[in-house]
C-alpha positions in Angstrom: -4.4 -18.3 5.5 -6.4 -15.2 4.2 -4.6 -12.3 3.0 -5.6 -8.9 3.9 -6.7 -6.8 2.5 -8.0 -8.7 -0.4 -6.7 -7.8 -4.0 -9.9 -7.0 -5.2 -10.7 -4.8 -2.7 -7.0 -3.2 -3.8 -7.9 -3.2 -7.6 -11.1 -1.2 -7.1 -8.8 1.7 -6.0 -5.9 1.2 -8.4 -7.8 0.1 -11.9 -5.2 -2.2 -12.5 -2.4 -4.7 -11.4 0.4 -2.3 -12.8 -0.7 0.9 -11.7 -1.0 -1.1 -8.1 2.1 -3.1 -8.1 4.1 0.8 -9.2 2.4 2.7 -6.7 3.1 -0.1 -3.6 6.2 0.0 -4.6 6.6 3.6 -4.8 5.2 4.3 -2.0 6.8 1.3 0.4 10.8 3.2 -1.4 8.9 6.5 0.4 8.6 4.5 3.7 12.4 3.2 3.7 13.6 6.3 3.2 12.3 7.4 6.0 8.9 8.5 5.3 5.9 8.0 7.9 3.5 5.7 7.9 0.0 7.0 6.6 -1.9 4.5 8.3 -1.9 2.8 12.5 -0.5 -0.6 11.5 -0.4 -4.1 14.2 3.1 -4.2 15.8 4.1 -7.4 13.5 3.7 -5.4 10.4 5.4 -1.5 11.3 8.9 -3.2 10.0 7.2 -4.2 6.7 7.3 -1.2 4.5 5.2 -2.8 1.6 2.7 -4.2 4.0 2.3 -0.6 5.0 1.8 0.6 1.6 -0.8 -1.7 1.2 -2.7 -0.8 3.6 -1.9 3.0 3.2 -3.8 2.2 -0.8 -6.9 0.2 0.9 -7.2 2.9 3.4 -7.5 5.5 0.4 -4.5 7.7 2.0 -2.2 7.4 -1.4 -3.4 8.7 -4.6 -2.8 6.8 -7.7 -2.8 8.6 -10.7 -2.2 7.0 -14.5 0.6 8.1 -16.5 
C-alpha cells in the first residue's frame, strides 16, 4: 500500500517533520471546527479531517510559517 501523498513530497513544503506534524494538526482542529475544506477530496476521505489537511499542505493552499 502506497501512501499519498508521499512524505517527501510533504517535507519540501514544510522544511521539517515538526513544522509539518504542527501545521497538519493545526489545520485538521480548523476543519473540525467547522472550517471548509481547501482542497476537492475522494468521497472516502471528506470525514478525515487530517487526511484533508494533508492534502490541503501538498496542494500548497496552507501556509507554514516557522516560529
Amino acid at each position: 500500500m502506497m501512501i499519498e501523498p508521499d512524505i517527501r513530497d510533504l517535507m519540501d513544503r514544510a522544511g521539517s517533520r515538526y513544522a509539518l506534524v504542527v501545521a497538519t494538526a493545526r489545520r485538521a482542529r480548523m476543519l473540525v471546527d467547522g472550517d471548509t475544506p481547501r482542497v476537492e477530496l475522494p468521497f472516502a476521505a471528506t470525514d478525515k479531517p487530517v487526511t484533508a489537511a494533508v492534502n490541503e499542505i501538498y496542494a500548497d493552499k496552507v501556509e507554514i510559517r516557522a516560529l
